[in-house]
N, C-alpha and C positions, 0 to 999 in steps of 0.2 A: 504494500500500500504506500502509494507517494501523499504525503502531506505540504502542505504549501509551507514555505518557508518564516520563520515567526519573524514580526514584525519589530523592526529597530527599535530599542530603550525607548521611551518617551524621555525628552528633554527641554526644559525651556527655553524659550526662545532668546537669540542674544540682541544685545543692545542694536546691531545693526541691524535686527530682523522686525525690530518693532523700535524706530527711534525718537519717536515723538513722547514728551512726557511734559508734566507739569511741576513748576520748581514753586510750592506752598510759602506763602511767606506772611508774615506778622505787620503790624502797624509800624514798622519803621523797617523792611524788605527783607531782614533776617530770616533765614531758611527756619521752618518751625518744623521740629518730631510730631509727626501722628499717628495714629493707633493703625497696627499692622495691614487692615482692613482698606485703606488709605494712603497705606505708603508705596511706594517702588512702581505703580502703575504706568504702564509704557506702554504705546499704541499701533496700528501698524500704517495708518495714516492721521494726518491733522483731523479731518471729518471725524476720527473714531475719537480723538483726545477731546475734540469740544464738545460731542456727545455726551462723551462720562463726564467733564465739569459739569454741564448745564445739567444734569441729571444729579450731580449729587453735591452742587455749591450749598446748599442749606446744612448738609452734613457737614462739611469742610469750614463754614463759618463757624459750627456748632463747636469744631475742634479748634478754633484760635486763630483761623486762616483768615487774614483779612484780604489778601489778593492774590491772585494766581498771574506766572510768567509761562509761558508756552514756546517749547525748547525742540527742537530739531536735531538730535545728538548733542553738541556742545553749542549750537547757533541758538543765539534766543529770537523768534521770530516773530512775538510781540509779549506786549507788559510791559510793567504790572498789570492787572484787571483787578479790578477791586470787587469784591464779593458782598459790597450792601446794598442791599435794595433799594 
């Protein structure tokens, strides 16, 4: 009996494969920690990254973020955004 070949490890994607992210920051631009749930999020286009802010800015204000920068690997390709209503 031939069985089909098992399928490569699952692996996360790397920083080049998804490089759009959001850099969280506080009332004077300082990068702010937040809860794991929230942290490291990376995208596989711009459309996908302002998706997940406009979707979860009331959480992200909820944790201290007073505005969001939107990064392109190391290029910031605009920001601050300020996250108050």
């Amino acid at each position: 009996m031939n069985l089909p070949e098992q399928p490569p490890t699952f692996r996360p994607p790397t920083a080049a494969e998804r490089p759009w992210w959001w850099r969280l920051e506080d009332v004077s631009g300082a990068e702010v920690p937040v809860s794991e749930e929230y942290a490291d999020q990376r995208f596989v286009s711009q459309a996908d990254a302002e998706s997940w802010v406009g979707e979860t800015w009331t959480e992200l204000a909820d944790e201290g973020i007073a505005s969001v920068t939107l990064f392109e690997g190391d290029r910031a390709v605009y920001g601050p955004m300020s996250l108050s209503a």
